[in-house]
Each structure stands twice: as structure tokens, then as C-alpha cells.
LUMMIMI-576475 format. One line per field, with one value per residue (C-alpha): residue number from 0; x, y, z; residue in one letter. Coordinates in nm, 4 decimals, m for minus. Layout:
num (NUM, ...) .
xx (X, ...) .
yy (Y, ...) .
zz (Z, ...) .
residuo (A, ...) .
***
This chain:
num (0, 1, 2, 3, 4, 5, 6, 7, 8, 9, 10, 11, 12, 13, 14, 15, 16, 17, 18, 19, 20, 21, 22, 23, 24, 25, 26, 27, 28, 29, 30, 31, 32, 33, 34, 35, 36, 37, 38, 39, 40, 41, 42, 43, 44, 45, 46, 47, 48, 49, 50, 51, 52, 53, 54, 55, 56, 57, 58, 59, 60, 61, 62, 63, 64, 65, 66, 67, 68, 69, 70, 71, 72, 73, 74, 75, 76, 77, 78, 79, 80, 81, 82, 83, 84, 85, 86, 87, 88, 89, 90, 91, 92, 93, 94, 95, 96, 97, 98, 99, 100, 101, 102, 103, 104, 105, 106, 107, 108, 109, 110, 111, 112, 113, 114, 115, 116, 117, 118, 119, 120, 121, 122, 123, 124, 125, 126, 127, 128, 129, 130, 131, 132, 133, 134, 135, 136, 137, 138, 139, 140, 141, 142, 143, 144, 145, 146, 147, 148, 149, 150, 151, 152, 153, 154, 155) .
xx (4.0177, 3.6967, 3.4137, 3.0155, 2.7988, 2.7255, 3.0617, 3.1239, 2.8371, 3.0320, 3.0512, 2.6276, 2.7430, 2.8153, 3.0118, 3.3128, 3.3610, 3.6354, 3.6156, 3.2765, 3.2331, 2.8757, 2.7039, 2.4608, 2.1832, 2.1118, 1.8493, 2.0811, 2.1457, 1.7841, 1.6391, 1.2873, 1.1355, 1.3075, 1.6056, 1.9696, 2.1063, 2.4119, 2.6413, 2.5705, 2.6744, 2.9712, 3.1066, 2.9877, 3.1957, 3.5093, 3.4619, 3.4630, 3.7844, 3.9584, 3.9031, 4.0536, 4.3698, 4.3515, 4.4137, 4.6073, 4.8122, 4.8842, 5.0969, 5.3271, 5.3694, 5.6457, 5.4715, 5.4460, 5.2900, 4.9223, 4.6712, 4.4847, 4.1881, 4.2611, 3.9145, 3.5524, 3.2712, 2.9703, 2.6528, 2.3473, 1.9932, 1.8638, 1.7512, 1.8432, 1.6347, 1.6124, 1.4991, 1.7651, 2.1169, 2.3300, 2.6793, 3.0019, 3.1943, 3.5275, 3.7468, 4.0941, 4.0441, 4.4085, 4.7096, 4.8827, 5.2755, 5.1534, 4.7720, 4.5365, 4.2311, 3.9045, 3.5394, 3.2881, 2.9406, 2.6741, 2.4306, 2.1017, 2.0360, 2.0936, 1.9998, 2.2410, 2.2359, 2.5061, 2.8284, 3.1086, 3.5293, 3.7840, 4.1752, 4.3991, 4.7873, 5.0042, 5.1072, 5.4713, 5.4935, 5.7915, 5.7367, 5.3311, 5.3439, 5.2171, 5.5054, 5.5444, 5.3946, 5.6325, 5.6572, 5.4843, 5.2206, 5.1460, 5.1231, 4.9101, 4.6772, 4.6701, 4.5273, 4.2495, 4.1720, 3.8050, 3.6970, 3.8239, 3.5859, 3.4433, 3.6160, 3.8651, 4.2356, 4.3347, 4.6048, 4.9269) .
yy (m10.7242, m10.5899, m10.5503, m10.4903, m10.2366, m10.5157, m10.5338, m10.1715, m9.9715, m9.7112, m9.5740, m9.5183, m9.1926, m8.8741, m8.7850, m8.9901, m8.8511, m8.5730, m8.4867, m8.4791, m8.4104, m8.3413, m8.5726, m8.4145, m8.6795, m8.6551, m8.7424, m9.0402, m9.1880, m9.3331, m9.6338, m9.6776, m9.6414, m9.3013, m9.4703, m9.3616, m9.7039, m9.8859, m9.8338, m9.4855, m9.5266, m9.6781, m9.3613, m9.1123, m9.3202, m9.2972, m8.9540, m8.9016, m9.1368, m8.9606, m8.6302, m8.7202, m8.8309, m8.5634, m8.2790, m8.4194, m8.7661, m8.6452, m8.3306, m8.5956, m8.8366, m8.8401, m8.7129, m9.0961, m9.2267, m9.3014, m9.4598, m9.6973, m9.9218, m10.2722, m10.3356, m10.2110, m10.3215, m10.1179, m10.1968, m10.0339, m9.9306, m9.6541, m9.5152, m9.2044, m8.9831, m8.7340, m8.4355, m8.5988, m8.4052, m8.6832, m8.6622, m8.8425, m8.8537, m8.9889, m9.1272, m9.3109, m9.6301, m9.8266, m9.7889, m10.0938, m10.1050, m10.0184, m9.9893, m9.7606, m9.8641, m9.5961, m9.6079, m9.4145, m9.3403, m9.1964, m8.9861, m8.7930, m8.5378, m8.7169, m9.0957, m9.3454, m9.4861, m9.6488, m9.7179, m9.8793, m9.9762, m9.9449, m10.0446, m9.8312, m9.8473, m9.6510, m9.7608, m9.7071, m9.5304, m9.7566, m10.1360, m10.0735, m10.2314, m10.1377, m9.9556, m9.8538, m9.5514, m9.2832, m9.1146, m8.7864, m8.9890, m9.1667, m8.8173, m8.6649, m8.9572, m9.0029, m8.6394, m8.7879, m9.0708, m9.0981, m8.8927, m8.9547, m9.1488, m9.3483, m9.6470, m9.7346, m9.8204, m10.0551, m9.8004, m9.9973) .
zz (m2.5422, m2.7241, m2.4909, m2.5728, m2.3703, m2.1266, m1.9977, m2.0170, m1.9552, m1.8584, m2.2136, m2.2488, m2.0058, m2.1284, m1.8571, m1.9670, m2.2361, m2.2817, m2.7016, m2.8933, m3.2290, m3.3958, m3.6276, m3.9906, m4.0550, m4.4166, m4.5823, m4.7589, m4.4573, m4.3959, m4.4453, m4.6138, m4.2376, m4.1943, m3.9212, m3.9901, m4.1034, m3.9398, m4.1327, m4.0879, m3.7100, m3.7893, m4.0438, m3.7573, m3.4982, m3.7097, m3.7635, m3.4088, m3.3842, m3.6443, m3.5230, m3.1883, m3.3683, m3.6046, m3.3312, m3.0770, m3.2314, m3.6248, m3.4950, m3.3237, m3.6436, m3.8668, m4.2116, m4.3615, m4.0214, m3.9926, m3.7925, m3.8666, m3.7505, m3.5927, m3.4747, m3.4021, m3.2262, m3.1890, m2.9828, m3.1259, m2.8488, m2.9878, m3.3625, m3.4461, m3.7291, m3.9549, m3.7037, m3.4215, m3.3643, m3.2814, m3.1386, m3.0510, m2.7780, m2.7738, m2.4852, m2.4772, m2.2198, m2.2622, m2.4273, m2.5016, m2.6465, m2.9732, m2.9166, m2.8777, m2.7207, m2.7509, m2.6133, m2.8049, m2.7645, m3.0112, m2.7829, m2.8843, m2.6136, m2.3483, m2.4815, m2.5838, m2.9444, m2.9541, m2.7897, m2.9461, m2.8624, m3.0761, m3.0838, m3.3618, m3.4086, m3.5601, m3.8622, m3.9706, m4.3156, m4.4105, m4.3415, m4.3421, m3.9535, m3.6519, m3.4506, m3.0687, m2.9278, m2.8514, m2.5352, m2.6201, m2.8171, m2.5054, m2.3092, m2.5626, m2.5679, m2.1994, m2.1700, m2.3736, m2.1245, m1.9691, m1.7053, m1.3795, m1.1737, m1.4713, m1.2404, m1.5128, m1.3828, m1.6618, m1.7930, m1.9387) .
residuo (X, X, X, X, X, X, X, X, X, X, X, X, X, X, X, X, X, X, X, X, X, X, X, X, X, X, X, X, X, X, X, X, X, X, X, X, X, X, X, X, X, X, X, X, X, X, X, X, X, X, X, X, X, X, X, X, X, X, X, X, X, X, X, X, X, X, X, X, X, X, X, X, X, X, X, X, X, X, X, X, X, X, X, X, X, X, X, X, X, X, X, X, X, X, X, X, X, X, X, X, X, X, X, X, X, X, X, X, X, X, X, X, X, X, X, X, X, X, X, X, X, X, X, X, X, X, X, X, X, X, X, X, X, X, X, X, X, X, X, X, X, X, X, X, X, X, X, X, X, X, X, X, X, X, X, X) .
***
């Protein structure tokens, strides 16, 4: 189930959040009123995804094996500019069968631009499908789960 800040406010806190990854503005990323444009967001977010996979879920993967994005939704409250130093932090919430279900949020010091949730599978380099998580895929995620305390006991 995809859920917006609203429901999960949770994820505007930096304190959930166990692996960050920093952000470059460039120059090309701005609109004509000098904000980082949307879209913009959205790349930073999956580079934060993707380097959370990267290190602890690609290791794990047969070589043909992949992840890949099922859905995104991302809630945008702040703009972020040229002189800002965003970052991304990166939590695993759920994991379902053969989901993987991440809350992200874009922070600027300590301000909230955005906040976003994610669900990825593992695609099977064979039939192109999504595919059950292993055992040790589930333990390595799990280590990435949010912080305890952030009130989440929705693991499955």
C-alpha cells in the first residue's frame, strides 16, 4: 500500500533513517526561478534507493538478477537550491513475499523537502518476473529497517 506524508509522517524525521547518501545540485537542475525541479527529486531519491541495494542486496543476487522499481510516490514541502546541500536518507519499512517496501526522505539541514515510498522486487534474470526474496536477502534488508522506535511493526 503506497502512502503520502500525511499518513506517514514518520519519514519527514531524520532519525529514521539508517543509510544516507549526499545529493550535487547543479546548475542544470534549476528551473528559470533558481528551484531544483521535480524531476530532479525523483533522480536523487533513486540514487539513494539504488545505493542501498547496491551495498547490501546486489552482493546476494545471482549475476543476471536485478531490482527494479514497482512504484514511487513522492510528496514534495520544501525547494531546494543551488547553494542547498541536500541529502537522502533511506529506510526499509516492509518486506512483502517478493517486495520490498522503502521510505525515503530528501532533507536540507535539518528541513524536509521531500519524502517519498517506494516498493522494488527483484527481478529474475531469466523469465524477467518478480521472484521471492531469499532468506539472506531478507536478513540483509531487515538490517536496513527504520530505526527502532519510529512506531513501525508492520514487518511481514
Amino acid at each position: 500500500m503506497k502512502r503520502t506524508l500525511a499518513e506517514e509522517p514518520r519519514l519527514a524525521s531524520r532519525s529514521l533513517f539508517p543509510h544516507w547518501r549526499p545529493a550535487l545540485v547543479r546548475h542544470s537542475d534549476l528551473d528559470p526561478h533558481g528551484h531544483v525541479t521535480n524531476s530532479v527529486f525523483a533522480a536523487w531519491l533513486d540514487d539513494g534507493r539504488y545505493a542501498l541495494l547496491r551495498e547490501v542486496l546486489r552482493p546476494l543476487l545471482p549475476p543476471d538478477d536485478l531490482p527494479a522499481l514497482a512504484s514511487l510516490t513522492v510528496d514534495f514541502s520544501r525547494e531546494v537550491g543551488f547553494a542547498d546541500a541536500p541529502e537522502i536518507g533511506t529506510a526499509v519499512l516492509r518486506l512483502g513475499a517478493r517486495s520490498i517496501v522503502m521510505g525515503q526522505g530528501l532533507f536540507v539541514g535539518s528541513a524536509c523537502a521531500a519524502t517519498a515510498h517506494s516498493v522494488t522486487v527483484v527481478m529474475d534474470g531469466r523469465t524477467r518476473r518478480a521472484r521471492p526474496l531469499t532468506d539472506p536477502e531478507r536478513a540483509a534488508l531487515c538490517r536496513l529497517a527504520g530505526r527502532p522506535g519510529d512506531g513501525d511493526g508492520d514487518w511481514s
